[in-house]
VOBA-1610 file (N, C-alpha, C; in pm, whole numbers, padded with zeros to 5 digits, always signed):
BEGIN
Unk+00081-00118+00000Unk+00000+00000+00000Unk+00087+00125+00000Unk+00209+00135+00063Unk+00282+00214+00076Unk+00335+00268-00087Unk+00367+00136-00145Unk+00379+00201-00317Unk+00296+00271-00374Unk+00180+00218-00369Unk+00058+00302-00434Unk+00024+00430-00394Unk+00067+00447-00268Unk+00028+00558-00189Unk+00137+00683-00262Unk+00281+00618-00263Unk+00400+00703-00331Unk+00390+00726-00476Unk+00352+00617-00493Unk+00269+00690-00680Unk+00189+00771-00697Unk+00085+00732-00640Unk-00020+00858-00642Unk+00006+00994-00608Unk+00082+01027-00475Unk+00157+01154-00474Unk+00275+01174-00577Unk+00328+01096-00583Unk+00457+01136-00699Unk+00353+01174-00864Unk+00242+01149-00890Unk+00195+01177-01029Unk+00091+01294-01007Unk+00067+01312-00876Unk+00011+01437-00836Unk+00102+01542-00865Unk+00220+01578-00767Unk+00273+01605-00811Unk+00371+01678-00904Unk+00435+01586-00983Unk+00413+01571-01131Unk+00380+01657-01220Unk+00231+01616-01192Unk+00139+01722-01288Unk+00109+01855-01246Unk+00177+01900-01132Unk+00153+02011-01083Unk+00328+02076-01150Unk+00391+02012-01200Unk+00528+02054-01233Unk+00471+02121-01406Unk+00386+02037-01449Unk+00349+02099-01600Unk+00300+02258-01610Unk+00359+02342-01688Unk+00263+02479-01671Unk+00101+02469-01758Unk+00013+02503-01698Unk-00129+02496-01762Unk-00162+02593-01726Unk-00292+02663-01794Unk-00374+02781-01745Unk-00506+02738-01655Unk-00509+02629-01604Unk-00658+02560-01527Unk-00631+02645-01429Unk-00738+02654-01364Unk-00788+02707-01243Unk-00869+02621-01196Unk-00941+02637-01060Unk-01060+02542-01007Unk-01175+02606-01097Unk-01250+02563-01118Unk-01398+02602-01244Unk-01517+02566-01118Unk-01513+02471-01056Unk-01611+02424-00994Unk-01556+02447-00839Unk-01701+02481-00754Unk-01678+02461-00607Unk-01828+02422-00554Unk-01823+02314-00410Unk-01957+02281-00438Unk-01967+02122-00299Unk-02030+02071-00333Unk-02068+01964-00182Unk-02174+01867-00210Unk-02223+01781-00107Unk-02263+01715-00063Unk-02342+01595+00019Unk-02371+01523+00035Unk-02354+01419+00134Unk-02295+01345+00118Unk-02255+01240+00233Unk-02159+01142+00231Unk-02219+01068+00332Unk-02248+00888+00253Unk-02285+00806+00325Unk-02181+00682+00316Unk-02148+00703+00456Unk-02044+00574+00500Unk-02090+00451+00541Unk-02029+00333+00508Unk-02006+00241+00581Unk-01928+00104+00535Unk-01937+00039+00667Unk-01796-00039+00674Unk-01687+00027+00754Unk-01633+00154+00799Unk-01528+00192+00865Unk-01529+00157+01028Unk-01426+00080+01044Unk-01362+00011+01160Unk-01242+00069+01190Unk-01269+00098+01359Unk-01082+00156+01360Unk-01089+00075+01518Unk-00945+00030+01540Unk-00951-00103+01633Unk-00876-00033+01739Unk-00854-00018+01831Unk-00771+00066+01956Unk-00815+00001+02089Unk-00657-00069+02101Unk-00657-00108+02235Unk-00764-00214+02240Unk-00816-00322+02168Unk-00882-00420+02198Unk-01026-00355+02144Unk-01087-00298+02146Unk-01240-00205+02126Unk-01187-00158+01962Unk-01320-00180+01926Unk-01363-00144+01762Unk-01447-00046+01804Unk-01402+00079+01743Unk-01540+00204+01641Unk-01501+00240+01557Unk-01662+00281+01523Unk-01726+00281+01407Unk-01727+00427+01333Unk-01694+00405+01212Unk-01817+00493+01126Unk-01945+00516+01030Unk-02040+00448+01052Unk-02123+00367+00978Unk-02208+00527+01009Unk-02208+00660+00895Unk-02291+00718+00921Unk-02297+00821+00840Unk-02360+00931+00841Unk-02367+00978+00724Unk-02346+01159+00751Unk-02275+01216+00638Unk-02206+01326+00678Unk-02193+01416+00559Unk-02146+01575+00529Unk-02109+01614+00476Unk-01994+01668+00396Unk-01998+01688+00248Unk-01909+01678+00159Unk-01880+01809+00097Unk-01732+01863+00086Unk-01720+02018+00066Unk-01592+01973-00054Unk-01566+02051-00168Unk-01504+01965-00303Unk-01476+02115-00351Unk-01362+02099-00465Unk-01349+02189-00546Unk-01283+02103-00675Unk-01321+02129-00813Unk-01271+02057-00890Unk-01150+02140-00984Unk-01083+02078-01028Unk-00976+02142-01063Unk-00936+02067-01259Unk-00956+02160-01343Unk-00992+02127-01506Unk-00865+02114-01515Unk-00764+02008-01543Unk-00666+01992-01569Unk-00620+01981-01731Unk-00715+01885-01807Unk-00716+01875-01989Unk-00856+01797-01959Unk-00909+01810-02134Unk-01029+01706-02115Unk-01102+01597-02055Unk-00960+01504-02037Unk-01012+01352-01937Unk-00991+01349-01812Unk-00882+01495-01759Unk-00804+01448-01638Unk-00868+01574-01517Unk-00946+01553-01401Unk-00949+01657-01323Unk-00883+01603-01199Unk-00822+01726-01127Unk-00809+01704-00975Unk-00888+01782-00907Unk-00934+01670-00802Unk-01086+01687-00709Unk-01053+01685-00574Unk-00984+01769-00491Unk-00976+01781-00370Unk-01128+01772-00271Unk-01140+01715-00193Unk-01228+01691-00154Unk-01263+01701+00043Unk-01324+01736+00132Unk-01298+01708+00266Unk-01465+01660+00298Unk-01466+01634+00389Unk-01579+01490+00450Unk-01548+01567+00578Unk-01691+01583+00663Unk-01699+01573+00846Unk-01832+01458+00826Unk-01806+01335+00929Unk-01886+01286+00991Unk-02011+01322+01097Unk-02113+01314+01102Unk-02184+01297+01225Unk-02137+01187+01292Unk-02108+01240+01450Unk-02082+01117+01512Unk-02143+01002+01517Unk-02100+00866+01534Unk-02141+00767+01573Unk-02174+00721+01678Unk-02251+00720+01757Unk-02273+00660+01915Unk-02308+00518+01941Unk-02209+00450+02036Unk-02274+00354+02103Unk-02262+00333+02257Unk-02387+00322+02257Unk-02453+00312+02452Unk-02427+00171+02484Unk-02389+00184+02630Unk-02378+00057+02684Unk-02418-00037+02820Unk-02508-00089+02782Unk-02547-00157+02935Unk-02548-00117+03093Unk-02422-00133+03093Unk-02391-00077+03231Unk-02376+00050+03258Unk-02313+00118+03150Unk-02295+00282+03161Unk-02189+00300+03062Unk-02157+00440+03049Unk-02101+00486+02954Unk-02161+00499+02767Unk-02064+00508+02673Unk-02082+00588+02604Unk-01946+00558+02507Unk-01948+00588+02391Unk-01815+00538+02247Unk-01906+00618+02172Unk-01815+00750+02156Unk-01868+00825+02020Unk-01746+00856+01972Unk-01779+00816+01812Unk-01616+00841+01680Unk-01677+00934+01644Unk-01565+01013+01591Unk-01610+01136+01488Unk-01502+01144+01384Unk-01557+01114+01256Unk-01446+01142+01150Unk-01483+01218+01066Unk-01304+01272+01004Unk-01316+01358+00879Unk-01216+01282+00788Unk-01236+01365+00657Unk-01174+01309+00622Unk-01114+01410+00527Unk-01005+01423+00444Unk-00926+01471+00313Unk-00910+01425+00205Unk-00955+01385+00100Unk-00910+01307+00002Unk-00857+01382-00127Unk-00738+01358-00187Unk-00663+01423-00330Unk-00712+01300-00435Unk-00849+01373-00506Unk-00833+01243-00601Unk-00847+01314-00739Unk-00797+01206-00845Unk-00800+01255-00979Unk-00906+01181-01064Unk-00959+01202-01133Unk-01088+01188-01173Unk-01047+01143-01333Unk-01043+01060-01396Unk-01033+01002-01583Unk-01158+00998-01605Unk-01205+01085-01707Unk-01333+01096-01772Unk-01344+00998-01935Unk-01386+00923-01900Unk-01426+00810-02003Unk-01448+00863-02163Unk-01596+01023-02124Unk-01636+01016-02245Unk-01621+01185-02260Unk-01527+01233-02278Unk-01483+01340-02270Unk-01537+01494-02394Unk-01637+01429-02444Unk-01679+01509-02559Unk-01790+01596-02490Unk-01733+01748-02562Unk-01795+01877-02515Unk-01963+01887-02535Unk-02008+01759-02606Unk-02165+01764-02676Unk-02225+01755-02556Unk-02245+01638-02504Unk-02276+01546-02412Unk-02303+01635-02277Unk-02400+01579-02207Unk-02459+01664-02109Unk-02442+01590-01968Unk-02336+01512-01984Unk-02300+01389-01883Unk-02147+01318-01925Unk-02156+01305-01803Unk-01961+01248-01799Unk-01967+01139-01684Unk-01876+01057-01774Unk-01880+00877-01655Unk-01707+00949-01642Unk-01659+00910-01537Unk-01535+00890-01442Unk-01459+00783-01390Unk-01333+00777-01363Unk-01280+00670-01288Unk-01209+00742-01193Unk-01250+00728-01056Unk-01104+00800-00955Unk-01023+00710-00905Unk-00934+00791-00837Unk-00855+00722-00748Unk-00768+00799-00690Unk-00711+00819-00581Unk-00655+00946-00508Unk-00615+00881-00360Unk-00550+00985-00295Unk-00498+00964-00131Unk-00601+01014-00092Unk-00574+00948+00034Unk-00690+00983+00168Unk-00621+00966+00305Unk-00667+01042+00367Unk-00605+01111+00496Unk-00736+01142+00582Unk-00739+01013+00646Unk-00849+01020+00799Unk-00811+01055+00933Unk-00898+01100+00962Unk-00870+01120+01174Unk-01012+01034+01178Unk-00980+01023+01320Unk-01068+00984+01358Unk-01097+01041+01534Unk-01135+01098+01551Unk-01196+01197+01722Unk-01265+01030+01798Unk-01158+00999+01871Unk-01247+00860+01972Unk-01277+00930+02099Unk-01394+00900+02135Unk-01359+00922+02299Unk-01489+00833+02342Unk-01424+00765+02456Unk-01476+00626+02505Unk-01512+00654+02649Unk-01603+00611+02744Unk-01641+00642+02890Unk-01689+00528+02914Unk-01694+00400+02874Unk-01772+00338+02891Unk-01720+00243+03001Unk-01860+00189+03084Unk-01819+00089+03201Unk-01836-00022+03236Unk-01758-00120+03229Unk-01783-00279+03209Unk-01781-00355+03352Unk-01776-00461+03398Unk-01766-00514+03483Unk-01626-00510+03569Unk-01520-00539+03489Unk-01400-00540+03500Unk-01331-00435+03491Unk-01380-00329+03395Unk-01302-00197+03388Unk-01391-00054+03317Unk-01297+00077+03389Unk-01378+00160+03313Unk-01282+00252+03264Unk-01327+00276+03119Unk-01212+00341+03011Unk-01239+00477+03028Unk-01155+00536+03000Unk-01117+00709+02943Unk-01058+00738+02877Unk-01086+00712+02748Unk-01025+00719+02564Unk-01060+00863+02521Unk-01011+00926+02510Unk-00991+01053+02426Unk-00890+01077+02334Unk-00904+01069+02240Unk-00803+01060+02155Unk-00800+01077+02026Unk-00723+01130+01926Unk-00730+01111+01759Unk-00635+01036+01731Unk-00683+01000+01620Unk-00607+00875+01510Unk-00613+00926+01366Unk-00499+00927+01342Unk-00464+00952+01217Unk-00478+00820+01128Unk-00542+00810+00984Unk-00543+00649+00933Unk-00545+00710+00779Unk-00450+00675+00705Unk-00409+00716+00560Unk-00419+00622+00465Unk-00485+00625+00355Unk-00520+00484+00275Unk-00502+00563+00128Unk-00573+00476+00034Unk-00617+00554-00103Unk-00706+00519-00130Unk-00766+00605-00261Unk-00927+00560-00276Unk-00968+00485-00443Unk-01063+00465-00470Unk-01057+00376-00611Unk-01176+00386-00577Unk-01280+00419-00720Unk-01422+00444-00751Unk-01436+00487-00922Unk-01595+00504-00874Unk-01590+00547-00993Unk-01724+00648-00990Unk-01791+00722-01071Unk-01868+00835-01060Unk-01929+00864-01192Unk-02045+00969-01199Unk-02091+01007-01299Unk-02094+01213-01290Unk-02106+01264-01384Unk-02168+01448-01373Unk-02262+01392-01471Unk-02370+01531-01438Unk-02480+01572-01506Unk-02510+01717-01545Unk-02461+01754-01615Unk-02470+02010-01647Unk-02642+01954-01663Unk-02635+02049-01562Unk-02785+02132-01593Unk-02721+02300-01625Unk-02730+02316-01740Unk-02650+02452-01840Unk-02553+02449-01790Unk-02478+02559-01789Unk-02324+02590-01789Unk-02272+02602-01666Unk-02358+02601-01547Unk-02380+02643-01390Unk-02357+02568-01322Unk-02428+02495-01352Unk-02468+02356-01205Unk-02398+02221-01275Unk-02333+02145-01181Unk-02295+02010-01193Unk-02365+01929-01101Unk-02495+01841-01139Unk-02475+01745-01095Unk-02367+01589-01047Unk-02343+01586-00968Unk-02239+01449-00960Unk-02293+01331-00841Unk-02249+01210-00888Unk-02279+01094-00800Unk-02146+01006-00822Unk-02079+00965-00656Unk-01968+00904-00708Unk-01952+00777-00606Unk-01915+00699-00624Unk-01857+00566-00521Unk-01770+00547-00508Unk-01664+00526-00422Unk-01561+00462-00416Unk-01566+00416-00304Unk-01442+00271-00280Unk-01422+00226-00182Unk-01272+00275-00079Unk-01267+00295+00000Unk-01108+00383+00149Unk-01063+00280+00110Unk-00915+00203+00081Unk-00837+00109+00107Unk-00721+00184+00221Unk-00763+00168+00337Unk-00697+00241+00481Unk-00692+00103+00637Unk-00650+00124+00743Unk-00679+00090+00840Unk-00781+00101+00842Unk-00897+00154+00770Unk-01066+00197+00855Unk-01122+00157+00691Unk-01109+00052+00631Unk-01187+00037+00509Unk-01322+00062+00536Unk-01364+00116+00432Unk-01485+00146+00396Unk-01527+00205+00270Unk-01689+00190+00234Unk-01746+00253+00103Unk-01775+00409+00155Unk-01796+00456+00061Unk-01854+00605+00033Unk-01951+00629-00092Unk-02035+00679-00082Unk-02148+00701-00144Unk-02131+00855-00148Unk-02106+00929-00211Unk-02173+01072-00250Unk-02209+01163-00378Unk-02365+01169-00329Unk-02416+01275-00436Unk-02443+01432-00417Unk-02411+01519-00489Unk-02425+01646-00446Unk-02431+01775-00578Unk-02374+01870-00576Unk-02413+02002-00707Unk-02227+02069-00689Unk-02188+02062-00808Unk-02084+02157-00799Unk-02144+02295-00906Unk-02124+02380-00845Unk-02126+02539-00934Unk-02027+02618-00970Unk-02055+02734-01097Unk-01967+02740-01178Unk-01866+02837-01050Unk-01735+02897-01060Unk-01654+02998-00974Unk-01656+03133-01077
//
């Protein structure tokens, strides 16, 4: 994972070494529905199985190629427990991804995608909870860095509005899917 991770920044990069006239064209958001994310500490699993918002700017690099900076906040996750206490995660997230547009012709009122990009999670734990045997006091962040692989669609409603819907799956310590649909607008 560590290779893939050094490629992907090394061709980021890269392409930031080429001179172009792009600018960001698009700025714009979200939702974001998680799940599957597990982060394991100290014997105890949490979660992020939940659903949150998505803040993006896209960046027109040539016809097929955009870079899509992207950031994610979670609503926390809570879980209650029997005896007492309390486990609420809170994540965000960062992701650098680059976007290959399949069908790249200016006619067309829709564009299919392939991403794939770094990702850079925290995760906000804090644990109170009280068991028979013991009672915890977890406060803490976790840093958890993976990359991402999906794929997505846009939709122009005129020259303004971008519809987009995209999937990919975290390959991180905290795997998980992502689901998000949302509007980018023109800058």
């Amino acid at each position: 994972m560590k290779k893939i991770f050094t490629l992907i920044i090394s061709l980021v990069l890269l392409s930031g070494l080429k001179t172009v006239s792009a600018q960001f064209e698009y700025i714009g958001g979200g939702v974001a529905l998680a799940t599957g994310g597990e982060y394991k500490h100290s014997g105890y699993s949490y979660y992020n199985k939940s659903f949150g918002f998505d803040l993006r700017a896209l960046y027109d690099l040539n016809k097929k190629i955009d870079i899509v900076p992207d950031f994610k906040i979670y609503l926390p996750y809570r879980e209650s427990f029997t005896i007492g206490g309390e486990a609420k995660t809170t994540v965000v997230a960062f992701n650098l991804n680059v976007h290959y547009t399949l069908n790249p012709k200016p006619r067309t009122n829709y564009r299919l995608y392939l991403l794939g990009g770094a990702h850079f999670g925290g995760w906000f734990i804090k644990d109170n909870r009280i068991s028979i045997t013991e009672t915890l006091d977890v406060n803490e962040f976790k840093f958890a860095p993976g990359v991402n692989a999906g794929a997505g669609m846009q939709f122009s409603f005129g020259a303004n509005v971008i519809f987009f819907a995209e999937a990919k799956y975290v390959l991180a310590k905290t795997n998980q899917l992502v689901f998000t649909p949302g509007f980018l607008f023109v800058l």
